[in-house]
MARGUZA-991139 format. One record per residue: x, z negated, y negated of N, C-alpha, C in turn. Coordinates in pm, whole numbers, plus 50000, padded with zeros to 5 digits. Layout:
<pts>
X,Z,Y,X,Z,Y,X,Z,Y
...
</pts>
This chain:
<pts>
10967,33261,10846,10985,33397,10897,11126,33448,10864
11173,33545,10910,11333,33620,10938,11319,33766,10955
11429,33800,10889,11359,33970,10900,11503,33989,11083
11460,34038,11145,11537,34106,11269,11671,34140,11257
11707,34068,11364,11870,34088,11386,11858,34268,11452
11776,34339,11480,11789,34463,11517,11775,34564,11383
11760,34560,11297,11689,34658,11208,11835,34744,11169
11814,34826,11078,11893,34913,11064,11868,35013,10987
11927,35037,10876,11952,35164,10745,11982,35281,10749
11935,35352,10719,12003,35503,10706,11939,35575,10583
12023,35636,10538,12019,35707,10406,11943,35819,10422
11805,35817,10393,11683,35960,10406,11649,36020,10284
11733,36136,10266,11697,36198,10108,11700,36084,09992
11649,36090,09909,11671,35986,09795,11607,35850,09844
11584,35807,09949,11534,35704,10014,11587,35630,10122
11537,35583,10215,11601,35488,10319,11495,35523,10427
11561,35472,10598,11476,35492,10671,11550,35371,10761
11405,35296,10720,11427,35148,10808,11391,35155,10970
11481,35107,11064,11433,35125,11218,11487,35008,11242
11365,34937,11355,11433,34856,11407,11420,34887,11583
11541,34850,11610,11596,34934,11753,11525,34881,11832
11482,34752,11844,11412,34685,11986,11263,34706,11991
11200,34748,11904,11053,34779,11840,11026,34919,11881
11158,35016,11800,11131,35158,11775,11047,35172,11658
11025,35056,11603,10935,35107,11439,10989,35159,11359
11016,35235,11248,11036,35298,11129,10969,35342,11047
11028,35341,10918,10962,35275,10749,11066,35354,10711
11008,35427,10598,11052,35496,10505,11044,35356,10369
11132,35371,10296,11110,35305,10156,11251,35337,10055
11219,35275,09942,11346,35297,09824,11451,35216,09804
11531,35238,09720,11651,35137,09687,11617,34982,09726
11546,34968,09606,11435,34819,09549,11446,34756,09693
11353,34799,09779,11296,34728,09880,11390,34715,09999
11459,34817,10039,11612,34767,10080,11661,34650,10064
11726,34648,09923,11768,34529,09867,11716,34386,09887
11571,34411,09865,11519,34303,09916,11543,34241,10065
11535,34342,10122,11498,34320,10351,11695,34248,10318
11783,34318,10259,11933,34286,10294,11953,34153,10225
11867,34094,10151,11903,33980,10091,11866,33861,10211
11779,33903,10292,11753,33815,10353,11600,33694,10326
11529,33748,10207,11475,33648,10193,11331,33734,10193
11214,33680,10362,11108,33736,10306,11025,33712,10229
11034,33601,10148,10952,33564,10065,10933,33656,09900
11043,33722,09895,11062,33818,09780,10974,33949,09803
10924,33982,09996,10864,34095,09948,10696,34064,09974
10629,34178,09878,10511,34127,09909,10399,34104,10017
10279,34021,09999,10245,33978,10136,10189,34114,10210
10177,34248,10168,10073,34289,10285,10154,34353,10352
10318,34410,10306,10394,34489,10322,10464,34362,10492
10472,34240,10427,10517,34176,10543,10398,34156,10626
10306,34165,10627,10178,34141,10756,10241,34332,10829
10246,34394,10796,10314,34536,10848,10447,34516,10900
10480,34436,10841,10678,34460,10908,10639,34333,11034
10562,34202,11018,10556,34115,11114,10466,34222,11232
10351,34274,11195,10309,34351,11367,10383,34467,11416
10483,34514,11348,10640,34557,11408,10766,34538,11432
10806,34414,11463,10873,34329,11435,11018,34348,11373
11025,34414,11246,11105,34456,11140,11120,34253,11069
11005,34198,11079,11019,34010,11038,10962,33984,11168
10992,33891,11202,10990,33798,11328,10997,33619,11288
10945,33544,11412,10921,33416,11396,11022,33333,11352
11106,33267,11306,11223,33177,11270,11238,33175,11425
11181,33105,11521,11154,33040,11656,11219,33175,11739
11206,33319,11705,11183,33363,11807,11374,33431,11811
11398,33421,11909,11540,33498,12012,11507,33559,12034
11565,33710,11995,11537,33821,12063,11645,33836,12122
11747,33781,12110,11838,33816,12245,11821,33840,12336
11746,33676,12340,11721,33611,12478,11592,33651,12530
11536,33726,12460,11393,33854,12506,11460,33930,12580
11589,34026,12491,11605,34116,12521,11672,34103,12725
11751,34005,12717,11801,33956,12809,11683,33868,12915
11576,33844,12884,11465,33827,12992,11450,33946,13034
11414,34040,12990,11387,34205,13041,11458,34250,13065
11569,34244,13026,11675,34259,13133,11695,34257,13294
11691,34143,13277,11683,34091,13421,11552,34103,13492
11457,34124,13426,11383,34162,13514,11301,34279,13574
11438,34373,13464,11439,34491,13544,11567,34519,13666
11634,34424,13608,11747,34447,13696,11742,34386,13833
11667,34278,13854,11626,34206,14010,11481,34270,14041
11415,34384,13987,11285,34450,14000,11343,34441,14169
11229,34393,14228,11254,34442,14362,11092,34559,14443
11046,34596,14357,10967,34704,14388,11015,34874,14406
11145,34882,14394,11180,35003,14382,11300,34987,14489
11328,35124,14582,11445,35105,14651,11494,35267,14604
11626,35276,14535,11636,35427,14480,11777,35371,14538
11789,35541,14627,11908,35586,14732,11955,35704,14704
12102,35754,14573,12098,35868,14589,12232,35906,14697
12198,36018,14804,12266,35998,14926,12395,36141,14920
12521,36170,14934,12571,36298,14947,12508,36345,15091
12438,36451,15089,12418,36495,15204,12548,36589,15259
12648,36576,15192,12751,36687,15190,12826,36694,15049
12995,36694,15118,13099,36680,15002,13124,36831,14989
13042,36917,15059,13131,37081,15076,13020,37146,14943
13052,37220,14922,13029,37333,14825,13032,37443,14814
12947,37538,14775,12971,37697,14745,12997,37747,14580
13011,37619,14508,13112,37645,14383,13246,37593,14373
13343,37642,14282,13432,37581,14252,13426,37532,14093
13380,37447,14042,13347,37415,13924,13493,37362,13835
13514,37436,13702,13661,37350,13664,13659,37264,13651
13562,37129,13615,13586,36996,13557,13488,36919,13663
13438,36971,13799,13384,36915,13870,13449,36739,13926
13389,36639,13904,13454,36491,13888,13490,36503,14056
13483,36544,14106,13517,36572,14299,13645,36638,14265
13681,36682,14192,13771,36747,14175,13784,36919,14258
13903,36974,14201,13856,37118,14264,13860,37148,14430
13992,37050,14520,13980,37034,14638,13880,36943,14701
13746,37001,14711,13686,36918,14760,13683,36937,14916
13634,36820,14960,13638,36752,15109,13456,36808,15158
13509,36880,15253,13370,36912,15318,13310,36850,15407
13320,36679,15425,13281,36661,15532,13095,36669,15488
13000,36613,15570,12885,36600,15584,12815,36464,15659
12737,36474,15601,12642,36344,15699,12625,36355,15839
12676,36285,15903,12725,36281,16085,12528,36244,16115
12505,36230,16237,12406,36164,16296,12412,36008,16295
12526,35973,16306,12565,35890,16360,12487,35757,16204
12561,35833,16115,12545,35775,16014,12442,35769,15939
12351,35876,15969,12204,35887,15912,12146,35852,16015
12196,35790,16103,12104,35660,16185,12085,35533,16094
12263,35484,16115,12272,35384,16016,12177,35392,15881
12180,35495,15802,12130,35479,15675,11980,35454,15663
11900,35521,15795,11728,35537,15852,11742,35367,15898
11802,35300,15966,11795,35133,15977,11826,35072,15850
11910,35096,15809,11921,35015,15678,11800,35007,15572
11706,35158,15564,11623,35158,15451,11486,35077,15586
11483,35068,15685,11394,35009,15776,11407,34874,15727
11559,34857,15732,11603,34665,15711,11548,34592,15555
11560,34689,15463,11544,34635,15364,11389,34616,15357
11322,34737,15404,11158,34738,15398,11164,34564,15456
11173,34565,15556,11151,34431,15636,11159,34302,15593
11299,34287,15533,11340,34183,15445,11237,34165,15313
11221,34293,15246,11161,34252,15094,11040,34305,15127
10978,34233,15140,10783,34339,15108,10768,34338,15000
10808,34352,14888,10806,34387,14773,10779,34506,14757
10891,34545,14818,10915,34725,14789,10801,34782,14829
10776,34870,14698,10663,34998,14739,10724,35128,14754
10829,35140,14637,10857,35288,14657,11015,35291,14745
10986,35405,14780,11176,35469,14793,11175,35609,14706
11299,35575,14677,11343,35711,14582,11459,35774,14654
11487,35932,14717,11558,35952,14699,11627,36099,14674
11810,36072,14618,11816,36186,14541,11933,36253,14618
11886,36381,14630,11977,36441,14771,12108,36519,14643
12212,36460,14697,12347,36504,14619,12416,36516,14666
12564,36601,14614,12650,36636,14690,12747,36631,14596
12856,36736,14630,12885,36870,14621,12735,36936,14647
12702,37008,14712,12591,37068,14708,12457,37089,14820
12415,36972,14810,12321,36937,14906,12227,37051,14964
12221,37150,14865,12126,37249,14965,12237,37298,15101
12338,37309,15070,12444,37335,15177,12348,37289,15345
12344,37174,15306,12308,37097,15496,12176,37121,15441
12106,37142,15393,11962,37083,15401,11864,37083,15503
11872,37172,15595,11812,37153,15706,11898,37081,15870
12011,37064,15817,12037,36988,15923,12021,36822,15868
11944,36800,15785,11886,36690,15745,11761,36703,15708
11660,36753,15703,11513,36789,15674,11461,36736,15781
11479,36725,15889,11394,36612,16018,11422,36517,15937
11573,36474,15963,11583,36319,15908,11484,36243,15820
11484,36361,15663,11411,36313,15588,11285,36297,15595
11185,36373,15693,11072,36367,15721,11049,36256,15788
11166,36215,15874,11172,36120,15947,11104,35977,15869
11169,35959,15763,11178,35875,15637,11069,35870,15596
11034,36004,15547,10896,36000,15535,10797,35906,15593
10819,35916,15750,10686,35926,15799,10671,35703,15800
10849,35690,15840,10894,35586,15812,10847,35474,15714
10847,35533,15565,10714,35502,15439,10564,35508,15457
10550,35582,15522,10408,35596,15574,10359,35462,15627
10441,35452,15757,10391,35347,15832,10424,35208,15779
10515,35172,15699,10564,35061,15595,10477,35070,15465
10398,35156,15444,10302,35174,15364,10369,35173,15242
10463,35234,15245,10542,35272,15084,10555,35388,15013
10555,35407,14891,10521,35587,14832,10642,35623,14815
10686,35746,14901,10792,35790,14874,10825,35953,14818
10945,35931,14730,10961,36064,14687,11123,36108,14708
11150,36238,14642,11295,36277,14633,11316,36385,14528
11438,36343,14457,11473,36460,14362,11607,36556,14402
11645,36634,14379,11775,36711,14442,11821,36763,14334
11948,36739,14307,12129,36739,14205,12128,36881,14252
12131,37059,14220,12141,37117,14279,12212,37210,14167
12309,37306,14193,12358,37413,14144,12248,37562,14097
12126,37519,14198,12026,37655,14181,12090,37763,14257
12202,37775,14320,12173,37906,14348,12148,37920,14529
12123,37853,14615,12070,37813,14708,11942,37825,14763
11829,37802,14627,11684,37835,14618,11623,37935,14642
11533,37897,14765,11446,38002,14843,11318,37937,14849
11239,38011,14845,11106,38005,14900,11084,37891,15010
11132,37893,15114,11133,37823,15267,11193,37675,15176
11337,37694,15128,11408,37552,15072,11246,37492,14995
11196,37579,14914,11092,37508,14774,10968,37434,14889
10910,37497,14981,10769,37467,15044,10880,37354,15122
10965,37326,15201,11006,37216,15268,11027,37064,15129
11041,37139,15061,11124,36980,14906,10969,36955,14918
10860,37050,14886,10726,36986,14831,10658,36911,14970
10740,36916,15089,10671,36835,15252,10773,36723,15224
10871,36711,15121,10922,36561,15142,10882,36498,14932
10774,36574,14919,10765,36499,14754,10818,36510,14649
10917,36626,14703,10996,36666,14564,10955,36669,14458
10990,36554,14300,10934,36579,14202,10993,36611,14095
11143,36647,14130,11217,36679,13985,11361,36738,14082
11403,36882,14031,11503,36977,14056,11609,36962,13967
11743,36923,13966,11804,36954,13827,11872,37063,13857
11916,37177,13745,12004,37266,13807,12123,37297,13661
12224,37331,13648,12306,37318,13552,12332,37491,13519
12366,37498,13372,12390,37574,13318,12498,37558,13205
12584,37660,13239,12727,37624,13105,12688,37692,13025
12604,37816,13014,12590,37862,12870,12531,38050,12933
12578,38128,12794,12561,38256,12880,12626,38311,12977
12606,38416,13046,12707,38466,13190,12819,38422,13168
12884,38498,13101,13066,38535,13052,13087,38390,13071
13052,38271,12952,13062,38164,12992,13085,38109,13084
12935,38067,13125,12915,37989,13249,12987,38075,13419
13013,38227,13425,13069,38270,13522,13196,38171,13519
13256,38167,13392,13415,38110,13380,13452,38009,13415
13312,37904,13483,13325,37750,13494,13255,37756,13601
13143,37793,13654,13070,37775,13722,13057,37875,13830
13176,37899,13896,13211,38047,13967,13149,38027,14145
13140,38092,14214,13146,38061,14383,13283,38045,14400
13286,37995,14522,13437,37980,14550,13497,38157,14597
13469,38270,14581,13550,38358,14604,13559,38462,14484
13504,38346,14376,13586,38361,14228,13447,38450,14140
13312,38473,14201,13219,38574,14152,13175,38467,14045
13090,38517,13966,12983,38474,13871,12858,38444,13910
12810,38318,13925,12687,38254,13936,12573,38247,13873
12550,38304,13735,12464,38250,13623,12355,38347,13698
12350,38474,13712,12219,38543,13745,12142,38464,13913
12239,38446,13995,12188,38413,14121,12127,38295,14073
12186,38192,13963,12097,38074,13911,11959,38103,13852
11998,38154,13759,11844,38232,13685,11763,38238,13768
11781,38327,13888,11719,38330,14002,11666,38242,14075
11711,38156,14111,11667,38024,14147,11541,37926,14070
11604,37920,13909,11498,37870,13815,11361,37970,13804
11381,38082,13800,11267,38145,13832,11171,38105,13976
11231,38114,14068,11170,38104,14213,11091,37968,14189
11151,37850,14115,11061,37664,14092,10984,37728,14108
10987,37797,13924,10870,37786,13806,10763,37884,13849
10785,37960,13946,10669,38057,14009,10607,37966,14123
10679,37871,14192,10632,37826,14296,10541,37761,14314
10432,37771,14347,10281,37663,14411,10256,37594,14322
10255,37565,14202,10258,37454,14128,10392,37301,14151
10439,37376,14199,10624,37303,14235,10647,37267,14068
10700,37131,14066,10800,37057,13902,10862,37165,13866
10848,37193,13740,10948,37302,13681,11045,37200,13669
11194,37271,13683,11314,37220,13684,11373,37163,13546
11439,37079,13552,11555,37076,13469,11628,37120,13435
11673,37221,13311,11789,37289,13318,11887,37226,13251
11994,37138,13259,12104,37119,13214,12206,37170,13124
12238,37160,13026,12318,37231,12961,12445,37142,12968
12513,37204,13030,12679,37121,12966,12738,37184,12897
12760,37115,12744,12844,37150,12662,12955,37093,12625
13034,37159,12581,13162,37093,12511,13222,37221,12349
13351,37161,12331,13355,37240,12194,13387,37394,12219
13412,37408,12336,13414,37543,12410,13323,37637,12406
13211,37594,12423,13072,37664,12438,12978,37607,12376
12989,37568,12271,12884,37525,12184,12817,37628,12156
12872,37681,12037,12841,37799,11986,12731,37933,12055
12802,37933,12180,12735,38026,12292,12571,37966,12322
12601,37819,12312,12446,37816,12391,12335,37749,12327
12344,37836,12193,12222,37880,12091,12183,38024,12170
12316,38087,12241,12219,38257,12259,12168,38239,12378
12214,38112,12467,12161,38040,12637,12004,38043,12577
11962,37918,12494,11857,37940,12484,11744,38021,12418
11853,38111,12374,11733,38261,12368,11723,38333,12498
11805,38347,12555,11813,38383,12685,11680,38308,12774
11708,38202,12777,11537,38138,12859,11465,38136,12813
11430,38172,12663,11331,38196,12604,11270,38330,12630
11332,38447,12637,11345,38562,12651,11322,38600,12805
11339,38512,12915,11302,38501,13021,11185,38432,13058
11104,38402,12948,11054,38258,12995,10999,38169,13091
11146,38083,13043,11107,37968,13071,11169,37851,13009
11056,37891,12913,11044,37782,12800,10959,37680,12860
10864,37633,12936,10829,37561,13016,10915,37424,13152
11009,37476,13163,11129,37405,13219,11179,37300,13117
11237,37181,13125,11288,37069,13049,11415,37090,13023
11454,37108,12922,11610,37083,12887,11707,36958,12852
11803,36927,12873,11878,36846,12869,12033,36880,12877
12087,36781,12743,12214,36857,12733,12313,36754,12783
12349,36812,12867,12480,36729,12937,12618,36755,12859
12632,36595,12816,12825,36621,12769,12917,36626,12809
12987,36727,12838,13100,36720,12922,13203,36558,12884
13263,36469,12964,13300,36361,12911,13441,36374,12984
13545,36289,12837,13680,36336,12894,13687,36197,12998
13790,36298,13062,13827,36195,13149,14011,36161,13221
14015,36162,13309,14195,36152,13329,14222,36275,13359
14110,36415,13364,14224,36541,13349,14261,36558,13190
14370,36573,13219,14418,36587,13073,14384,36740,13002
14383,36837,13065,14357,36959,13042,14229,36991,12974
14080,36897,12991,13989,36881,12931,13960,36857,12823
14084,36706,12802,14050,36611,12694,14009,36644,12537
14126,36791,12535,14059,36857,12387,13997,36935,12369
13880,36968,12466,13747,37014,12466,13615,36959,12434
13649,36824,12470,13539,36697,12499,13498,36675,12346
13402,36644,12328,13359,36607,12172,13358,36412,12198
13387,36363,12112,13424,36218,12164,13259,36160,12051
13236,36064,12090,13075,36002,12082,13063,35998,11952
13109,35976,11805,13096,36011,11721,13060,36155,11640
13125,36239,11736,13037,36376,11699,12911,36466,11761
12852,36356,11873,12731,36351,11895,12607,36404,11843
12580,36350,11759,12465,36355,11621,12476,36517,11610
12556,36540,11470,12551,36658,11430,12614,36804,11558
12611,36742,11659,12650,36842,11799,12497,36864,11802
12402,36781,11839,12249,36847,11921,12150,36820,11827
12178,36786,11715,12086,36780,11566,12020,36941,11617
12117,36991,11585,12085,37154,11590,12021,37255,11705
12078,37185,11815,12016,37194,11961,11929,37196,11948
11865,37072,11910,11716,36969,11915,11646,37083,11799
11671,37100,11755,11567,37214,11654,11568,37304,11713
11658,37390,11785,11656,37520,11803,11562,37484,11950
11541,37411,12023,11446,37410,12137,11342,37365,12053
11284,37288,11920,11175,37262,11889,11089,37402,11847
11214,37496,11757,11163,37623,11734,11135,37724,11824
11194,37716,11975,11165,37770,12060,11057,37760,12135
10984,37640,12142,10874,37575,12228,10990,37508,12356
11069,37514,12389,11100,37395,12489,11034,37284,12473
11061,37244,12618,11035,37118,12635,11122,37041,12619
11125,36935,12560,11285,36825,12557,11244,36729,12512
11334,36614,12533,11292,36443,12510,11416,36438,12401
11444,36418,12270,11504,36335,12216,11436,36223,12143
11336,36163,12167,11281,35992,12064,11313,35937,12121
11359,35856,12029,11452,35728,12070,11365,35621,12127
11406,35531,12240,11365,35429,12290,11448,35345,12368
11380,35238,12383,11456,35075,12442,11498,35148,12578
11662,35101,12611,11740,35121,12755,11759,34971,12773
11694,34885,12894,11758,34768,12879,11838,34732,12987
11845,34851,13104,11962,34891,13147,11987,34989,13175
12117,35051,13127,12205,35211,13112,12107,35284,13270
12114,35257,13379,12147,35299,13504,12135,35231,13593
12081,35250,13728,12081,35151,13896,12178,35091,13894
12317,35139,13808,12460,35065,13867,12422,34888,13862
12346,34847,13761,12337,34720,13765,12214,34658,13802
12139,34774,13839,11994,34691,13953,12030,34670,14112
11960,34592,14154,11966,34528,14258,11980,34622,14420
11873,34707,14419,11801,34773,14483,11895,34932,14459
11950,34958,14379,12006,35109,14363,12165,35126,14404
12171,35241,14488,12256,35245,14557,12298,35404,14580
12423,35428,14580,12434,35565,14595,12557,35563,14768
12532,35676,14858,12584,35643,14952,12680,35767,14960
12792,35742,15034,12894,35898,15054,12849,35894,15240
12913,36060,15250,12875,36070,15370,12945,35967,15481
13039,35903,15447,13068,35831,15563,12971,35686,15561
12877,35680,15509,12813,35547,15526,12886,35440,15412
12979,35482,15317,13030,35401,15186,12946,35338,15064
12890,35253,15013,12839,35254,14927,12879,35200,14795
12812,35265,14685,12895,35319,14525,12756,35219,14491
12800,35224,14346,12694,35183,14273,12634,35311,14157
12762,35378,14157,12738,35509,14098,12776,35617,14102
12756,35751,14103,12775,35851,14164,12893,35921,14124
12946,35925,14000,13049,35955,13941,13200,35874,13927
13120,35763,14025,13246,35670,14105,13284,35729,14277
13222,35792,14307,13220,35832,14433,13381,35912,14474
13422,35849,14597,13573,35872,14589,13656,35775,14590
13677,35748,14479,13734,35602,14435,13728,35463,14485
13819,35445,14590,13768,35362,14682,13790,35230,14609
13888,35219,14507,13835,35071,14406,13668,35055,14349
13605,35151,14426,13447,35108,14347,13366,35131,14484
13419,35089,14609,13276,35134,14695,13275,34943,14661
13161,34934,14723,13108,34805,14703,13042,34741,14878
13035,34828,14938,13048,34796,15058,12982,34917,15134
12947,34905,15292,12973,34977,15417,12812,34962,15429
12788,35108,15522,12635,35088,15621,12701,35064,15710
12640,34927,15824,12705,34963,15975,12626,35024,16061
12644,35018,16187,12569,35108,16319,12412,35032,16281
12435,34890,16240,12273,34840,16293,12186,34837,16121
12243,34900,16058,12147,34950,15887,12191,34847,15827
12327,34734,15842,12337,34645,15741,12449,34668,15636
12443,34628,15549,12540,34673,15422,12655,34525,15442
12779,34582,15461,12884,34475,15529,12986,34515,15415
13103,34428,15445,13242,34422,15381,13189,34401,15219
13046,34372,15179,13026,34385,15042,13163,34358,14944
13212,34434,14840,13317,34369,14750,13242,34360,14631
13378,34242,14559,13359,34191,14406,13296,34268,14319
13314,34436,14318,13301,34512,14241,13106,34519,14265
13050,34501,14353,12929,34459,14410,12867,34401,14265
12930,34216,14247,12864,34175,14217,12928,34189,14060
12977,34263,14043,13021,34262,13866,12974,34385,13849
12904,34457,13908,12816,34600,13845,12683,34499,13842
12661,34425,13916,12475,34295,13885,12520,34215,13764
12639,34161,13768,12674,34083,13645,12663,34141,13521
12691,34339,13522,12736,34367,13394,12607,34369,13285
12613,34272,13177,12493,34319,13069,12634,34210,12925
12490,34210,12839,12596,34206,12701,12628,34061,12701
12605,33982,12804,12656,33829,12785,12823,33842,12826
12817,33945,12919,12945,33927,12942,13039,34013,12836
12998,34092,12748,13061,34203,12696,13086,34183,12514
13111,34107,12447,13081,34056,12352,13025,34168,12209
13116,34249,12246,13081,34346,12132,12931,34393,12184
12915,34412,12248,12790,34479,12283,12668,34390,12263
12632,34209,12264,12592,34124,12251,12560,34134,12139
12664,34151,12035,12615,34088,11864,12622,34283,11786
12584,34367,11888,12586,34521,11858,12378,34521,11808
12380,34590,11728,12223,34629,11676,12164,34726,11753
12278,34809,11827,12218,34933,11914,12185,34887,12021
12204,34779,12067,12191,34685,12229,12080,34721,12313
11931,34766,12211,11811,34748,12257,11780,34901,12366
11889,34948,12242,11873,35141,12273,12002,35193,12397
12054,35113,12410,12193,35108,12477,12229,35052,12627
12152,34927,12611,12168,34846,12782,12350,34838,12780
12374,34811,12678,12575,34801,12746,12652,34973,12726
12543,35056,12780,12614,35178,12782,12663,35186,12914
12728,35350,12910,12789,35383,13097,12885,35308,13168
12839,35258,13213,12987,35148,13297,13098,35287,13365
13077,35386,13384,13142,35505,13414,13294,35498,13319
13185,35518,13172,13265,35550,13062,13330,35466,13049
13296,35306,13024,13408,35191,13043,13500,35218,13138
13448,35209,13216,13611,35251,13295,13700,35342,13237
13657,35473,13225,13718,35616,13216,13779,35550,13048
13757,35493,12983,13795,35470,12848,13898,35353,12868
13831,35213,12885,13869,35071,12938,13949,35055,13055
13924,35093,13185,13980,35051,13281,13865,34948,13336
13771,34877,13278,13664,34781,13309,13540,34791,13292
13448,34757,13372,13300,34780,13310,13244,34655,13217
13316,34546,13205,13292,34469,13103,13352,34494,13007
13356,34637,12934,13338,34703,12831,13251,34788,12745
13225,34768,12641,13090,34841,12604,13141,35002,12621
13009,35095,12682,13047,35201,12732,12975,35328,12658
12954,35316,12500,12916,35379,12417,12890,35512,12444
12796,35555,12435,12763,35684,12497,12633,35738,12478
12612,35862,12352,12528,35933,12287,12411,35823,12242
12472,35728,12144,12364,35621,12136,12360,35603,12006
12468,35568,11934,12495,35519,11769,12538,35672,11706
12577,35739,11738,12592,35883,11716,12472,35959,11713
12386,35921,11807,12265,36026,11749,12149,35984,11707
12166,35846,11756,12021,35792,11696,11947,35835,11581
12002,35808,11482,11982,35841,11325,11927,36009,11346
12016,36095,11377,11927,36249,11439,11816,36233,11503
11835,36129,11591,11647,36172,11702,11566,36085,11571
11584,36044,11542,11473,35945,11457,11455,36053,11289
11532,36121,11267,11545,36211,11180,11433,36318,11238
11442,36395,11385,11390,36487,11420,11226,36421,11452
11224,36288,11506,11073,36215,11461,11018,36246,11398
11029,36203,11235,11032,36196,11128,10926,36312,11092
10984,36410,11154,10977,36586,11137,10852,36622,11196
10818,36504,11279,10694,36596,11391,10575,36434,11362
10629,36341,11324,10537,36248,11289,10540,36171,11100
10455,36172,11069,10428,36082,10934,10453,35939,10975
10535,35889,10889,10567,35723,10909,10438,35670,10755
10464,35539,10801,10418,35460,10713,10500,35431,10602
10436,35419,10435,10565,35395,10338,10517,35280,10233
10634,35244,10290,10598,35075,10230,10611,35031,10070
10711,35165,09998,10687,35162,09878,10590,35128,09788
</pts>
């Protein structure tokens, strides 16, 4: 027996808190027994403590590779061919001007032609055809700001709909949305195409978020949003939304009083999630951005102040064994001219389309960049291979590699080794571990 190339230490009050990343198990214990697991030898600890660490695999078989586990599941999430997830710009135009919007502030208004949401209605026909695999389609209406067109695409999508129907596949859609667009008529049409998840963003309180998150004729948005998140969470039994928080070192501070504010409104029932603002080549940002090491002690505090609030929120840690669609088979993000990305925050950048819809739904001119977003996992990436966080990580954002690297065969570190130790801390808090002492 071998104790796990995944496990991992952290200093818990006068104790230790053993995790091992590919499991998600954790063990509280003391100095002593530390010492022991780091020496390497399980024969030093005693037998019942190892019949516990072997049915969590903290010790494992001599025989067994977990690499090469980890890297079977890998791949076979990454060639999953049961899923077809399409997130589409229905529209590059906008009714915000956002400062750090990755479209940048001149954005391009074109929209989805007919022409081309022909093409895109054959292409998701072509693939049905080709793979009977596929059960589901996923898709996620984005923009600039997709409620913009939404009804000069709402046939289409029904279209799609009905399209799944007769291909006998379950289909749904989520919508990237600003919130302030949301009506009644918009909510009862999302729930006739399956709508099961809204995201809508928030920079913090008014003053704030007016300052970033303005209309384009310079007003303040935060109440017409509010507005919007209210209209979900009243609606028919409609998904309560997502509310987004993007923070940076700008507005930290502020949005402890954000979430008294939705508390105070409530809707404490809505999911929170804190989006990091991430630097990138505007330079004007860069010393706002909190860089991945100050992660942790950034939403340590978050993460309590929504536990004390009753929010809803996900921080426990668990296995990523890949970051994102960028490196599944089947996931695809499209711009309105019929371009296709592998990811959405590449969109633009014509060094990353990966190929074309044509007139007859086929995906043509495929490029290299195609098959090195399928290639990217930790065989190719070395640090990331012989990394302990691998299990919790999948490689990390191929985004961020770039925006950091210049390459996606770079590990793309991102809110992973920085907070872990916090979510497993805030565990800790709401569950009793086992103590092997």
């Amino acid at each position: 027996m071998k104790f796990s190339k995944y496990n991992v230490f952290y200093e818990h009050g006068d104790n230790f808190l053993l995790v091992n990343t590919r499991t998600g198990a954790m063990f509280t214990l003391d100095g002593e027994l530390k010492q022991k697991i780091e020496s390497g030898d399980v024969s030093c600890i005693s037998e019942d403590v190892v019949k516990e660490y072997i049915k969590t695999g903290i010790v494992i078989d001599d025989s067994f590779n977990e690499y090469n586990f980890l890297k079977y599941i890998t791949d076979k999430e990454k060639f999953n061919n049961n899923i077809l997830s399409l997130t589409i710009l229905m529209t590059r135009n906008c009714n915000f001007k956002c400062t750090y919007c990755f479209e940048g502030l001149n954005k391009k208004s074109d929209s989805l032609k007919p022409k081309t949401k022909e093409a895109i209605f054959k292409f998701i026909n072509n693939v049905f055809n080709e793979n009977k695999n596929i059960k589901f389609l996923s898709i996620t209406l984005f923009g600039g700001e997709p409620l913009l067109s939404f009804y000069n695409n709402f046939q289409w999508l029904l279209d799609i709909k009905k399209l799944c129907m007769e291909k006998e596949k379950e289909f749904s859609t989520m919508v990237i949305t600003n919130g302030s667009l949301i009506t009644e008529k918009i909510l009862k049409s999302l729930k006739e195409l399956n709508c099961h998840n809204i995201q809508i963003t928030l920079d913090g309180i008014a003053a704030i978020h007016d300052s970033r998150r303005m209309f384009k004729n310079g007003k303040g948005s935060f109440y017409k949003v509010i507005s919007g998140i209210k209209k979900i969470v009243g609606y028919n039994d409609f998904p309560n939304p997502v509310i987004r928080i993007n923070i940076d070192k700008t507005n930290l501070k502020k949005t402890f009083e954000l979430l008294e504010f939705l508390k105070y409104e409530n809707l404490t029932d809505c999911y929170i999630d804190f989006g990091i603002v991430k630097i990138d080549s505007k330079e004007q940002f860069s010393n706002c951005c909190f860089v991945d090491d100050e992660l942790g002690k950034v939403l340590m505090p978050l993460w309590e102040k929504l536990r004390d609030l009753n929010f809803k929120y996900e921080c426990t840690p668990h296995r990523i064994f890949n970051y994102c669609g960028l490196s599944k088979e089947n996931f695809f993000t499209i711009d309105v001219d019929g371009s296709v990305y592998k990811c959405w925050e590449l969109v633009g950048n014509k060094d990353y389309i990966v190929g074309y819809i044509n007139e007859a739904g086929c995906m043509v001119d495929i490029t290299s960049h195609y098959y090195d977003c399928i290639a990217r996992d930790a065989d190719r990436i070395e640090e990331c291979r012989n990394c302990v966080y691998l299990p919790l990580c999948g490689c990390g954002c191929a985004s961020v590699s770039i925006q950091k690297n210049g390459s996606i065969f770079t590990p793309g570190c991102f809110k992973t080794k920085s907070i872990f130790f916090e979510q497993a801390k805030l565990f800790l808090a709401k569950k009793s571990l086992h103590n092997t002492n």
